[in-house]
N, C-alpha and C positions, 0 to 999 in steps of 0.2 A: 058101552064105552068104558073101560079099562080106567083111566084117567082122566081128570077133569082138567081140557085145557087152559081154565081159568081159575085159579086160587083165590078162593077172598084174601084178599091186600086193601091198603088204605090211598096204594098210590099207581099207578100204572102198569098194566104188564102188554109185553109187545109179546104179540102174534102173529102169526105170518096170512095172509089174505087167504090162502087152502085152510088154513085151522078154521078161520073166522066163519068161511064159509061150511065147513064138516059141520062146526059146532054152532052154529049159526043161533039158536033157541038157547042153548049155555051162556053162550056172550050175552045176547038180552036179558037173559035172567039174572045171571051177577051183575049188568049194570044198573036193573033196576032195582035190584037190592042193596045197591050202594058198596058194591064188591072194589070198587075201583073204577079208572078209564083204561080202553084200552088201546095201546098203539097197532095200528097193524103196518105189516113190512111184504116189500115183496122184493125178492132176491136180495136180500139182508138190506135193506133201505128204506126208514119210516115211513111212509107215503100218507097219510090221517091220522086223526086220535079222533076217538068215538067215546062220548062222554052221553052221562045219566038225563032224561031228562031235566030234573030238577039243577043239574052242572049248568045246564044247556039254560034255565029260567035265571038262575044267579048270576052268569056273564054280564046283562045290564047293570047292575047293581055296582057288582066289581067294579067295573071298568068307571061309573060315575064317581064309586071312592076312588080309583087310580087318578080321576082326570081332578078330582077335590085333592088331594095331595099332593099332585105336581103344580097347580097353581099356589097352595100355602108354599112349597119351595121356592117356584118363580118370587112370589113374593117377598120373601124372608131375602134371597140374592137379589131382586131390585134394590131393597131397603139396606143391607150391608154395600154395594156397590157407589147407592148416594152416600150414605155416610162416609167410607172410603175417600169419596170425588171430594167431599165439603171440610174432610178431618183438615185441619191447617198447619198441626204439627205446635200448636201452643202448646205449651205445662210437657212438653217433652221434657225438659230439663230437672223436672221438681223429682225429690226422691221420694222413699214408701213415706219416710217419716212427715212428710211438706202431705203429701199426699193426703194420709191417714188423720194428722190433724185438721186439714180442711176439712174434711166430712166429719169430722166431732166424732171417727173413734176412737 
């Protein structure tokens, strides 16, 4: 083999599903050495992505931090939405100076 149809990269390279299969033992072996994932395409259109095992062990993890940060957001937007509903529009009128000496700076 002339060229290596898989470059070590840090981030995806797309292949067409005849490369994948030609080089079938190349793909495995850059992906288990942490070469990258890789897309494979057939008649120029992504069809998978073929990720490392250890990609493939970390997906739970991820997805528990994604599902922990989207509730701190939900959160954070219930709590500005009450406050919004409950603001009444009092001390609207007070300027920086009314302001700044109520809180004693």
């Amino acid at each position: 083999m002339a060229t290596r149809p898989f470059a070590a990269r840090a981030t995806a390279r797309t292949i067409t599903t005849a490369e994948a299969t030609t080089h079938f033992d190349t793909v495995v072996d850059a992906l288990s050495a942490g070469e990258g994932d890789v897309i494979l395409e057939r008649d120029g259109t992504p069809k998978v992505a073929v990720i490392s095992i250890e990609a493939y062990r970390d997906m739970p993890a991820l997805r528990e931090q994604e599902h922990q940060r989207a509730e701190r957001r939900a959160k954070a937007l219930r709590w500005l939405r009450e406050f919004q509903e409950s603001y009444d529009g009092r001390h609207d009128d007070l300027s920086e100076d009314e302001i700044r000496r109520d809180r004693g700076s």
